[in-house]
C-alpha positions in Angstrom: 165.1 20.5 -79.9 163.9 20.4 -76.4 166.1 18.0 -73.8 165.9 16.9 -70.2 168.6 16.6 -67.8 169.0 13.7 -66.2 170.8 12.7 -63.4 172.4 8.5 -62.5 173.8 8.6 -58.8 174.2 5.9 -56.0 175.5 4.7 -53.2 179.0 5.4 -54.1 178.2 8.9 -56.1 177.4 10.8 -59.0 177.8 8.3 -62.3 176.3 10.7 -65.1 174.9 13.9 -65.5 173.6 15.7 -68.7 171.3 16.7 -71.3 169.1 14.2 -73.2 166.6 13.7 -76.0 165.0 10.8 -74.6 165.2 8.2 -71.6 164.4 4.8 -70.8 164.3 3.1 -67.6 162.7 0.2 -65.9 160.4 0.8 -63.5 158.5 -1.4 -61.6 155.3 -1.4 -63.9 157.0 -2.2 -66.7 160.0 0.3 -69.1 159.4 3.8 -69.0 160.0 6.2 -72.1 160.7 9.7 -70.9 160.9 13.1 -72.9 161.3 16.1 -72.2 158.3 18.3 -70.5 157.2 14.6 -69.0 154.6 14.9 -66.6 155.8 14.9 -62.9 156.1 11.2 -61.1 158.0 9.4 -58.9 158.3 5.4 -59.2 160.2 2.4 -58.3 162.9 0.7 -60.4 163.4 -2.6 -60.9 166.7 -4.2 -61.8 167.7 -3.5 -65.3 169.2 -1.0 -68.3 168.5 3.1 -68.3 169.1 4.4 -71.6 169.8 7.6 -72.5 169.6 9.1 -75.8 172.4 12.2 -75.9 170.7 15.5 -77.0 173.6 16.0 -79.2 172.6 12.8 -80.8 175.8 11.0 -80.1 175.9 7.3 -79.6 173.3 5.9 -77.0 174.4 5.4 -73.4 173.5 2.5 -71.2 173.8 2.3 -67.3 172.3 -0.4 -65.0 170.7 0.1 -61.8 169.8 -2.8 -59.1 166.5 -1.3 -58.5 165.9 2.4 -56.6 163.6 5.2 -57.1 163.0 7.4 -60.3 162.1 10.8 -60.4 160.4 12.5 -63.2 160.2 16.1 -63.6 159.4 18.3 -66.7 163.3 19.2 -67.3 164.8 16.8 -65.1 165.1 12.9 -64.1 167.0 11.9 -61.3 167.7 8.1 -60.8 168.6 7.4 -57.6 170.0 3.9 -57.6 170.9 1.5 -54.5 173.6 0.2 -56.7 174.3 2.0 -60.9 177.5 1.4 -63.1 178.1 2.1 -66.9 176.9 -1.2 -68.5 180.3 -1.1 -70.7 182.2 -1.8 -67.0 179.9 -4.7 -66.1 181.2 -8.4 -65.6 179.3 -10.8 -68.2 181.4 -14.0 -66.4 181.0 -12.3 -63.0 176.8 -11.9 -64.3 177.0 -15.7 -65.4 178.3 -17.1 -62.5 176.1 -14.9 -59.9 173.3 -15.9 -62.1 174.6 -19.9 -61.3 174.8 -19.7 -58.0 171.6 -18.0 -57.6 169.6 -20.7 -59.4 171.4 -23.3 -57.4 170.4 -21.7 -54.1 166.8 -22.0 -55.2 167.2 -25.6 -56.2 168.3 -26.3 -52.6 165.4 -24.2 -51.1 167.1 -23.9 -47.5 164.6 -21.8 -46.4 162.0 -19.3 -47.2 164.7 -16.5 -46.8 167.1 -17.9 -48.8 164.8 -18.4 -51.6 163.8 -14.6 -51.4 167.6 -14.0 -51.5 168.3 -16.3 -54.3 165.1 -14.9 -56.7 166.3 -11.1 -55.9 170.6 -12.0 -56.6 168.8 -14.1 -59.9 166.7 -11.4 -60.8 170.1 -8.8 -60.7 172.0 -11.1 -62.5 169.4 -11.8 -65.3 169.4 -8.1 -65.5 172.4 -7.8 -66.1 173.3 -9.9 -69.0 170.0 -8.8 -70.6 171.5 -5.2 -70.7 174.7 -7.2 -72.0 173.1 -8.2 -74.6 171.2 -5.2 -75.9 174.4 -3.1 -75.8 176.0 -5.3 -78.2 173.4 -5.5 -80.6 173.2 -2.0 -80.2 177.2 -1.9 -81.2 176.5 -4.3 -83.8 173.9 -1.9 -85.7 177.0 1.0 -85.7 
């Protein structure tokens, strides 16, 4: 079976490297399945869930990313994220309630700024209980 290494760092560092059968990732066009011997490319991410399905066919990893650059080569991926965590060590209140305050900035509509603010922290947020939700369905099916 053919695999590609893929590669999750940020800011902070390295979060996970190894071997995979197949990726997802959301780039800015829309998700993005990836296998090995992919064709080169090099995109934007939007904020949202990378999956990555273990060449050893173990259970399927999830990570979120706040947005950043994705790198495609034929036996490598490199997601280079301004801000990735292992989606079991997100917040779902801490999600909810940035989520809250975000829509109640845009209610207020301060200024043009703040709305851009507000629509980006919303958009993380949103993200992030989406990916939330798909990991425990996907631990429900197991």
């Amino acid at each position: 079976m053919a695999t590609i290494h893929i590669d999750i760092v940020s800011a902070e560092g390295e979060i996970y490297a190894g071997e995979a059968a197949m990726i997802f990732a959301p780039a800015r066009e829309g998700e993005l399945g990836i296998a090995p011997r992919h064709a080169p490319l090099l995109t934007g991410l939007k904020p949202g869930g990378v999956r990555v399905q273990p060449a050893d066919g173990g259970e399927e990893l999830f990570f979120y990313v706040s947005g950043g650059m994705l790198e495609i080569q034929p036996n490598r991926v490199i997601v280079l994220a301004d801000t990735a965590m292992r989606a079991k060590d997100l917040d779902e209140a801490a999600a909810e309630e940035a989520r809250k305050r975000a829509e109640d900035m845009l209610a207020e509509r301060d200024s043009a700024m703040e709305v851009a603010k507000a629509q980006a922290e919303l958009s993380m947020a949103m993200a992030q209980l989406q990916l939330m939700q798909k990991l425990h369905k996907a631990r429900k099916k197991h």
